[in-house]
C-alpha positions as CSV (number, residue, x, y, z in Angstrom):
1,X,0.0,23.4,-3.5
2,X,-3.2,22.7,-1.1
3,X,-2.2,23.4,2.5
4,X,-3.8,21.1,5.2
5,X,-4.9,22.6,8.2
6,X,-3.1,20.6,11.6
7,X,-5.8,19.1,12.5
8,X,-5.8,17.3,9.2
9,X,-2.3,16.9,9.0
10,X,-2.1,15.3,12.0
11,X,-4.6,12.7,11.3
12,X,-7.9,11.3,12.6
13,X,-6.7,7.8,14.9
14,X,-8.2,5.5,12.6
15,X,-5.8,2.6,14.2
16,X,-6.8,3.8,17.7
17,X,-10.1,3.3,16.0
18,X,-9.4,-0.1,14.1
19,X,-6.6,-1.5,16.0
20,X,-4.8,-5.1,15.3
21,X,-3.4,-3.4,11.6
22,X,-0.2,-5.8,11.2
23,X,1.2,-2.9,8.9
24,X,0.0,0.6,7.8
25,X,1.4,3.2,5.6
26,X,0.2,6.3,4.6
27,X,1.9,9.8,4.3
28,X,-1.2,11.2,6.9
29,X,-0.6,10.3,10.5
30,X,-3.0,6.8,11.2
31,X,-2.5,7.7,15.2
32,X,-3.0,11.2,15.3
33,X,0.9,11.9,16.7
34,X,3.3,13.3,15.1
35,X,6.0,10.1,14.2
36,X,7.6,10.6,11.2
37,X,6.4,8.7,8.5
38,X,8.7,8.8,5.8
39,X,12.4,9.3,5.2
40,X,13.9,10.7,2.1
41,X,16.4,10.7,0.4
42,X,17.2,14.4,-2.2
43,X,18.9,13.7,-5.8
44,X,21.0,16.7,-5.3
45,X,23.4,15.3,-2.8
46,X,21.9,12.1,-1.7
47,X,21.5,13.4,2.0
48,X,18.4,12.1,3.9
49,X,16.0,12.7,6.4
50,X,12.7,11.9,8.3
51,X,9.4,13.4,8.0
52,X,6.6,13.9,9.8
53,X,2.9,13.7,7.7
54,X,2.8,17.3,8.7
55,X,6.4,18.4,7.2
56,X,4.9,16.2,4.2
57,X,2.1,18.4,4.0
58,X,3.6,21.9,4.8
59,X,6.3,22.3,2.5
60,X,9.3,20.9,4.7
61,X,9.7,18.1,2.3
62,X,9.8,19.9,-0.4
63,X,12.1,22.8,1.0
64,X,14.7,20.1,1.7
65,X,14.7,18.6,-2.1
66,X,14.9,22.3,-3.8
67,X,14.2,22.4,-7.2
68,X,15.6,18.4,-7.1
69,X,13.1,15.3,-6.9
70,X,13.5,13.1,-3.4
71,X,12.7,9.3,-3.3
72,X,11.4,7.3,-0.3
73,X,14.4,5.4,1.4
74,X,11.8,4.2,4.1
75,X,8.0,4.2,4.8
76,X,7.8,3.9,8.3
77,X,5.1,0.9,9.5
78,X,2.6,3.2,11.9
79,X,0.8,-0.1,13.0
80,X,3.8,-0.1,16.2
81,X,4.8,-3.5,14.5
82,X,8.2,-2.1,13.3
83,X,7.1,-3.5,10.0
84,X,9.0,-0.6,8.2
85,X,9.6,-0.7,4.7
86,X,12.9,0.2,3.0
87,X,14.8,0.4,-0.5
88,X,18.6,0.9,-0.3
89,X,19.5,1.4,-3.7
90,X,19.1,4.7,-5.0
91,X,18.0,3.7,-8.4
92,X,15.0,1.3,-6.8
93,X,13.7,3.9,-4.6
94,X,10.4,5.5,-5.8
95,X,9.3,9.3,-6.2
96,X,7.7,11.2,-3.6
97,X,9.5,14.7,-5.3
98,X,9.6,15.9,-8.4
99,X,11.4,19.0,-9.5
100,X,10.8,20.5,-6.5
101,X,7.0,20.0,-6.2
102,X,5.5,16.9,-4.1
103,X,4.2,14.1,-6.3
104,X,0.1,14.3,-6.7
105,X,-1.5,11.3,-5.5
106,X,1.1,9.8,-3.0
107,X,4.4,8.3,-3.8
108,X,5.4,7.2,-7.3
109,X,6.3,3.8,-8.8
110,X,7.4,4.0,-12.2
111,X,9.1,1.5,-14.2
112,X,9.8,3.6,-17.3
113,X,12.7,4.6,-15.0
114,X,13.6,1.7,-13.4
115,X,11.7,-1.5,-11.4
116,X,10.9,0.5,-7.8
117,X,9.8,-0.8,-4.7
118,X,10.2,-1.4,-1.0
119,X,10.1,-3.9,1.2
120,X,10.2,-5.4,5.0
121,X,13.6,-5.8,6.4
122,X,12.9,-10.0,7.6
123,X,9.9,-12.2,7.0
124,X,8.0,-11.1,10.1
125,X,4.6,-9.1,8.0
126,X,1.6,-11.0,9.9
127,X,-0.5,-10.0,7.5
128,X,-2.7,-13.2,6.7
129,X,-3.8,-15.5,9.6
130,X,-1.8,-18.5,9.0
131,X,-4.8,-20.9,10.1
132,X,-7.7,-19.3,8.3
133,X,-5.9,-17.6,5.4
134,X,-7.9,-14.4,6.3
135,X,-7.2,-10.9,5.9
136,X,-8.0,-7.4,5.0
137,X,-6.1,-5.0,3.0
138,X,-7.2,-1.2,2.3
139,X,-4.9,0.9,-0.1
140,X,-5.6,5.0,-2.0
141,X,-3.6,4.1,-5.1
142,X,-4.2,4.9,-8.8
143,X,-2.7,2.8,-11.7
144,X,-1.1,4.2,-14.5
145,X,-2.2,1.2,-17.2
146,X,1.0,0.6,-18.9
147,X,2.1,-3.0,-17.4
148,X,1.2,-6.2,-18.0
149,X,0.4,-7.0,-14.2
150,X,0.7,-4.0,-11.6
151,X,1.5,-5.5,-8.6
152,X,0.6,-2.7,-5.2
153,X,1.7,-5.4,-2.7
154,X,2.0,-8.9,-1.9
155,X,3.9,-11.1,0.5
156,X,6.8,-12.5,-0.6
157,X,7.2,-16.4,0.4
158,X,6.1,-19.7,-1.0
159,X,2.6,-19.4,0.8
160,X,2.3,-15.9,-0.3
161,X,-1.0,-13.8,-0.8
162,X,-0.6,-10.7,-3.1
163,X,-3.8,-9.2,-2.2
164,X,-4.3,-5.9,-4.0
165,X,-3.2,-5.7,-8.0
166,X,-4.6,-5.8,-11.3
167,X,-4.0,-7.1,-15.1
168,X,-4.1,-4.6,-17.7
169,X,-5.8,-7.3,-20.3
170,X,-8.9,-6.9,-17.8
171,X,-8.4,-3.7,-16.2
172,X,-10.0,-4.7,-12.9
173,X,-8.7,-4.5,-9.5
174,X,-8.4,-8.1,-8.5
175,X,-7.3,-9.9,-5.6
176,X,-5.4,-13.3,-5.1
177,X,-4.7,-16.1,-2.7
178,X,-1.5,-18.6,-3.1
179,X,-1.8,-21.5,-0.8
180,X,1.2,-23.7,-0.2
181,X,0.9,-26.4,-2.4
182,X,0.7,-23.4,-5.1
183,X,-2.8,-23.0,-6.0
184,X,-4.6,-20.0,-7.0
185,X,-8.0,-18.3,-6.2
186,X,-8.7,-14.7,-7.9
187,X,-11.2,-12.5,-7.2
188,X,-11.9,-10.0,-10.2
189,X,-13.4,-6.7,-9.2
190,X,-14.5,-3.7,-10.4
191,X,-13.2,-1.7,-13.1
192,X,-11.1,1.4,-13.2
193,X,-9.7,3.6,-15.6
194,X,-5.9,4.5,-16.0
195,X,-4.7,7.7,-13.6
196,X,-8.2,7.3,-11.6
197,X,-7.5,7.9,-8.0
198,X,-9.4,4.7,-5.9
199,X,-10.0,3.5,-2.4
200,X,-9.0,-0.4,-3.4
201,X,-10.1,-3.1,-0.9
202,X,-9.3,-6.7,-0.7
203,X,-11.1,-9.2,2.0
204,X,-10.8,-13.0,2.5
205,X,-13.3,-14.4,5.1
206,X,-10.9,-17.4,5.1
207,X,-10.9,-20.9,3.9
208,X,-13.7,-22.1,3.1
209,X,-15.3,-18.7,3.0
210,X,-15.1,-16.3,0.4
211,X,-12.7,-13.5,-1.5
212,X,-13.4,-10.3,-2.8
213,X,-11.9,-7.0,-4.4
214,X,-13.9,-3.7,-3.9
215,X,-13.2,0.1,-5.5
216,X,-14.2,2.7,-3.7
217,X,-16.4,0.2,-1.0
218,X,-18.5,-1.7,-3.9
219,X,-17.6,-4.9,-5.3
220,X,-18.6,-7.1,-7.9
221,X,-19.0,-10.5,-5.8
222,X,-17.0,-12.7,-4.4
223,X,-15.0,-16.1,-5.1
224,X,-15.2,-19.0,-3.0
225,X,-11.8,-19.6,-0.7
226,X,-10.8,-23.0,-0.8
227,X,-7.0,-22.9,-0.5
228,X,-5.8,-21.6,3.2
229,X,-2.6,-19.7,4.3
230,X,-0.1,-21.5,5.4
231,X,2.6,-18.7,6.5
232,X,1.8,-16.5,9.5
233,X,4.8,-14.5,8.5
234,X,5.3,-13.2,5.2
235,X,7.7,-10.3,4.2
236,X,6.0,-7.7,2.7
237,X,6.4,-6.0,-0.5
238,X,5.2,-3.1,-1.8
239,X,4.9,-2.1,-6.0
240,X,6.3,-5.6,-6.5
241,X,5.3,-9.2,-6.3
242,X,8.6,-10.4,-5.0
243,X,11.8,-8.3,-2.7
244,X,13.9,-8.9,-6.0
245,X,11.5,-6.7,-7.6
246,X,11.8,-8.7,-10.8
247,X,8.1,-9.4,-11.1
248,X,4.6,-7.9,-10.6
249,X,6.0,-4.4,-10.9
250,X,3.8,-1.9,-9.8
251,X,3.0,1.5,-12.2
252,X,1.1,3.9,-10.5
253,X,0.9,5.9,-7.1
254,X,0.7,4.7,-3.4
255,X,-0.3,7.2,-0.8
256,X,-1.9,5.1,2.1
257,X,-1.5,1.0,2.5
258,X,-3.4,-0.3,6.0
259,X,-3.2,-4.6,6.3
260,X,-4.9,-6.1,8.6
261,X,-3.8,-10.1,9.3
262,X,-7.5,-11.0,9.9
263,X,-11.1,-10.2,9.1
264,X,-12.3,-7.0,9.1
265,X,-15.7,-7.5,7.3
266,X,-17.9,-5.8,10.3
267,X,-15.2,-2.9,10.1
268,X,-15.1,-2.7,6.3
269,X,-17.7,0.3,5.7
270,X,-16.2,2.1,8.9
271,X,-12.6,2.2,7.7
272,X,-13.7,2.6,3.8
273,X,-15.5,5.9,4.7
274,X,-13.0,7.1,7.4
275,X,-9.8,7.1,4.7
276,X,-12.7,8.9,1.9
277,X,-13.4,11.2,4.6
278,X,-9.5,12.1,4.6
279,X,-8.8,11.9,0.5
280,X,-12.4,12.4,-0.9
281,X,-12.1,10.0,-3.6
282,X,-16.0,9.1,-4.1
């Protein structure tokens, strides 16, 4: 497998950078230390344990799964929010291992198995602002085509916003808003392909101003935002619309989610080409 030199390993600061995140995962270290960022848990024995983005990278993880696969118990929330996000049943957990060898492209949902996500512990994810409805969500993911609706996150509540996911009848990435009383603004963005690795963004200016989806830092226009947020605090769920995980299952790989409870259009470009710089997707 590639080997990342330290320097890469340990990560670039983007949120020293591009502070005020209210969550960020990724299995690189966002603030340049060396925090563990993901606990797993091996099939062999069900035994668990943390890792750093450097033991990710170096082999540690996969020394401690064998020739076994290991799933993600936790992704730990590197935005200092505590906004970590969990799965305690074994069969809901997705793959970060398999047969020894780390997954390609970040950590694996897969519903052929079984629905798998993760989620926050309580309802405390700021990751819309509750007056303006806006926010900013960046996220290296590719989708595997084979649901209905693949779902990379949302925020579960009755106001939610599920701001990065896609319908296979259009096979765009889209973004949408859900106001509180339920009503529904989507922006449809560019297209992908099934498998294709993508830098997806999703940014509402808030009410009244405008929503759009972008791949790889190009979008296809935005929607008109008429419908604000009315939750500050949201839990958040990630390769699932809801924390029962019985809708808007995701199908696909994760490998870096960054949410930002406000908007980050004059930061956009910036951050965009700081996470390419790390991945190389475009």
């Amino acid at each position: 497998m590639d080997r990342q030199p330290l320097t890469d390993r340990l990560g670039d600061r983007l949120l020293a950078e591009y502070g005020g995140a209210a969550a960020a995962y990724s299995l690189r270290a966002l603030n340049g230390n060396g925090d563990s960022v993901v606990r797993v848990r091996r099939a062999s024995d069900n035994s668990e344990q943390d890792f750093t983005a450097a033991e990710v990278s170096d082999g540690t993880l996969e020394s401690f799964c064998g020739a076994g696969d290991g799933f993600v118990e936790t992704w730990y929330d590197q935005s200092g929010n505590g906004n970590d996000a969990t799965q305690a049943t074994a069969g809901s957990q997705p793959k970060i291992v398999s047969n020894g060898s780390l997954v390609t492209g970040g950590i694996n949902f897969n519903t052929t198995v079984s629905n798998q996500w993760l989620n926050t512990a309580s309802n405390n994810v700021q990751g819309v602002d509750a007056s303006t409805g806006a926010f900013t969500a960046f996220g290296v993911l590719s989708f595997d085509g084979s649901a209905n609706f693949d779902m990379a996150f949302s925020h579960d509540n009755t106001a939610r916003v599920a701001q990065l996911f896609r319908n296979s009848g259009s096979g765009t990435i889209q973004t949408v808003t859900l106001g509180n009383p339920i009503s529904t603004t989507i922006d449809q963005g560019p297209a992908f392909t099934a498998g294709e690795k993508l830098l997806a963004t999703s940014l509402s200016t808030g009410n009244s101003g405008t929503l759009e989806a972008f791949k790889n830092g190009t979008g296809d226009g935005s929607t008109s935002i008429t419908v604000p947020q009315q939750t500050a605090t949201d839990y958040l769920v990630i390769g699932a619309r809801n924390i029962t995980g019985s809708s808007g299952i995701f199908n696909g790989n994760i490998e870096e989610l960054i949410i930002y409870g406000n908007d980050q259009a004059a930061n956009r470009t910036a951050i965009e080409t700081n996470i390419n710089d790390h991945y190389n997707i475009y």
